[in-house]
Structure formats: structure tokens, C-alpha cells
N, C-alpha and C positions, 0 to 999 in steps of 0.2 A: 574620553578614554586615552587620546594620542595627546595628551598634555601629559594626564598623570604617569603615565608608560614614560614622558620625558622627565618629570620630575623626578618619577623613582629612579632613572637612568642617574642623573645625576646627582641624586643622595647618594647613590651606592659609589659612587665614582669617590663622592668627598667623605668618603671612610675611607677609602682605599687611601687618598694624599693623606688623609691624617695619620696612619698608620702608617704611611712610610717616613713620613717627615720627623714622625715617631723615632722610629727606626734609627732614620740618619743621624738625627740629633744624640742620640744614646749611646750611637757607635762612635758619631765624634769626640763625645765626651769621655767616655770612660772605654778604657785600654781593655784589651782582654786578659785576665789571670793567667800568669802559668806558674802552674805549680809543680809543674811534671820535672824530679832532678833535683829537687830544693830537700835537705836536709829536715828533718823534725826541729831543730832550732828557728833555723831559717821560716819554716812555715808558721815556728809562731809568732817571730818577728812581726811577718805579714797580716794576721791574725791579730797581733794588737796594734797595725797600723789601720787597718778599717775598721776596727772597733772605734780608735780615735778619730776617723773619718766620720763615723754614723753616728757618734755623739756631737760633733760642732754641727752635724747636719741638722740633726734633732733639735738640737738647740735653739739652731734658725727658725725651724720650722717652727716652736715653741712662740719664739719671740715673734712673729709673723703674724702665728694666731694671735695671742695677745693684744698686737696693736686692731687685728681686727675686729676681736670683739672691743675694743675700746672706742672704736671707730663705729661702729654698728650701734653701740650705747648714746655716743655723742648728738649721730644723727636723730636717733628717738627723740634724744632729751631737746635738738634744737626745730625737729616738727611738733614738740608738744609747746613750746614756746611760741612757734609762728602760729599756731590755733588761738595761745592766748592772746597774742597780740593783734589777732584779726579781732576778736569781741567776743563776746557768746553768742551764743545762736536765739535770734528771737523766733516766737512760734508767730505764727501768721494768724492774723484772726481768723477764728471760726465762724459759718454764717450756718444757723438752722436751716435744715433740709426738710421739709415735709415729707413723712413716708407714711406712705400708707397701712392700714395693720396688716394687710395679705403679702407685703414687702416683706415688712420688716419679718412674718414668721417663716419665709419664703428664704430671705437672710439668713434667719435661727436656725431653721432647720433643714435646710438646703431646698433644692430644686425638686428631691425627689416626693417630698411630702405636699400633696397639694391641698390645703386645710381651707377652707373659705370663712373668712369671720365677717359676716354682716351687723356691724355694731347698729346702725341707724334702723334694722330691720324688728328689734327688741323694744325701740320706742314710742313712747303714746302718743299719736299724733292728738295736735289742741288748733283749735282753729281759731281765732280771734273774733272771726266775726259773730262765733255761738257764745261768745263768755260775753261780749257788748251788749246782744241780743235778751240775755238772761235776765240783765241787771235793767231795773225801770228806772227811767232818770225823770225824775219830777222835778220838773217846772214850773215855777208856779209865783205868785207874789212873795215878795218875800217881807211885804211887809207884815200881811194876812199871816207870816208864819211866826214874827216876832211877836207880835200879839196875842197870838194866841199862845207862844210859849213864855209869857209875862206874866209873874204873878206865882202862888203855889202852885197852881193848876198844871204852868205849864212844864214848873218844874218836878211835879209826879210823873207826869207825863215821860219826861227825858229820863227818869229814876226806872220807869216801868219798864221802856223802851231799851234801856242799855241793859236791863236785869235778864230779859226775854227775847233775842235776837230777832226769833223766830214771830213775835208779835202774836203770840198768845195770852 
């Protein structure tokens, strides 16, 4: 609080030098009018000697702006230049994020909706070892199976067998 108590001290102090310094520069400059005594000719002498005051003023002031918007233009046109001549901007690779679904709808729809989605929770558990167990794996000679599938016999056999999955 005894900082800012000296800060404000000292802003308010530097308005007061700026305003005077104001002040003095304005009184050194320009003379004070009197008009008090002066004729209606006479005043309008004076009358059209600060009119032509306040026009070469103006004028300055005209030409002033001028250069600085020209100057305000220039610098744009030589920072879009120093952009082009750095390159263009490359994007950074992107590397996939895994998110989860309760993220991502936590993302969606913010923090206040708490939605639980259990995807794995809807699916048919298969066990491997029951689909192994189902199927009978025969073994057997395989000559005894050529032989016997040799000949018409064995190829009704393989006609009957492919017709009727189920072996009926």
C-alpha cells in the first residue's frame, strides 16, 4: 500500500510538470492578443493575419499526417514481406491420441454431464477354448480314408456329405 501511495504521488506530480511545461511553452510561443484600441480595419487586418496563420498551420499539420499514414502503410507492406521471406509456416506432425469414449463425450459435452458409456459391456464374450472343444478332430489313417473315398462309392459319399452338412 506505501508503494502504491508513492506511485500515485508521483503520477500526480507528472501531470502537474506536464501541464506546466505546457503552460510555459505556449506562453513562450505565442504573444498575447490585444485588441483593446484597434480600429475595426485594424482588427480585421489581424483577423486575416491568423486566418493565414491557421491555414500554413493546417497545412503542416495535413502534410504531417500524410507522411504518416504513408509511413504506417510502408511499415505493414515491409512486415508482410519479412513473413514472406522467413517461409511459410509448416504444421507440425500430428501423432494420434487415444481417448477414451467417456473423454471424449466429457470433451463434447463438458464436465457437467457425466454419461458413462461402457462399449465392451454390450459384447458377446466367445471363449476359444469352447469353439476347439466343439469341433471333433479325427485322426486317423489316412490311407484307410483315400480308399475308401476311391472309386464311385467314395465319390457319393463326398456328393452326399457336401449336400447335407449336418450328415443326415
Amino acid at each position: 500500500s506505501l508503494m502504491l501511495a508513492k506511485a500515485k504521488e508521483e503520477w500526480d506530480q507528472e501531470i502537474v510538470d506536464k501541464q506546466s511545461e505546457k503552460e510555459r511553452y505556449l506562453a513562450e510561443r505565442i504573444t498575447p492578443l490585444r485588441t483593446s484600441g484597434l480600429s475595426l480595419s485594424q482588427l480585421q487586418d489581424l483577423c486575416r493575419e491568423l486566418h493565414e496563420k491557421v491555414e500554413i498551420v493546417d497545412e503542416e499539420r495535413y502534410d504531417i499526417e500524410a507522411k504518416c499514414n504513408h509511413n504506417t502503410r510502408e511499415i505493414k507492406d515491409l512486415k508482410i514481406k519479412v513473413l514472406d521471406l522467413r517461409g511459410k509456416f509448416k504444421r507440425p506432425p500430428l501423432r494420434r491420441v487415444r481417448v477414451s469414449a467417456d473423454a471424449m463425450l466429457r470433451a463434447l459435452l463438458g464436465s457437467k454431464h457425466k454419461v458413462s458409456m461402457d462399449l465392451r459391456a454390450n459384447l458377446k464374450s466367445v471363449k476359444k477354448e469352447d469353439t476347439e472343444k466343439e469341433r471333433p478332430v479325427e485322426v486317423g489313417d489316412w490311407r484307410k480314408n483315400v480308399e475308401a473315398m476311391s472309386g464311385m462309392e467314395g465319390r457319393k459319399k463326398m456328393f452326399d456329405a457336401a449336400k447335407s452338412p449336418t450328415g443326415q
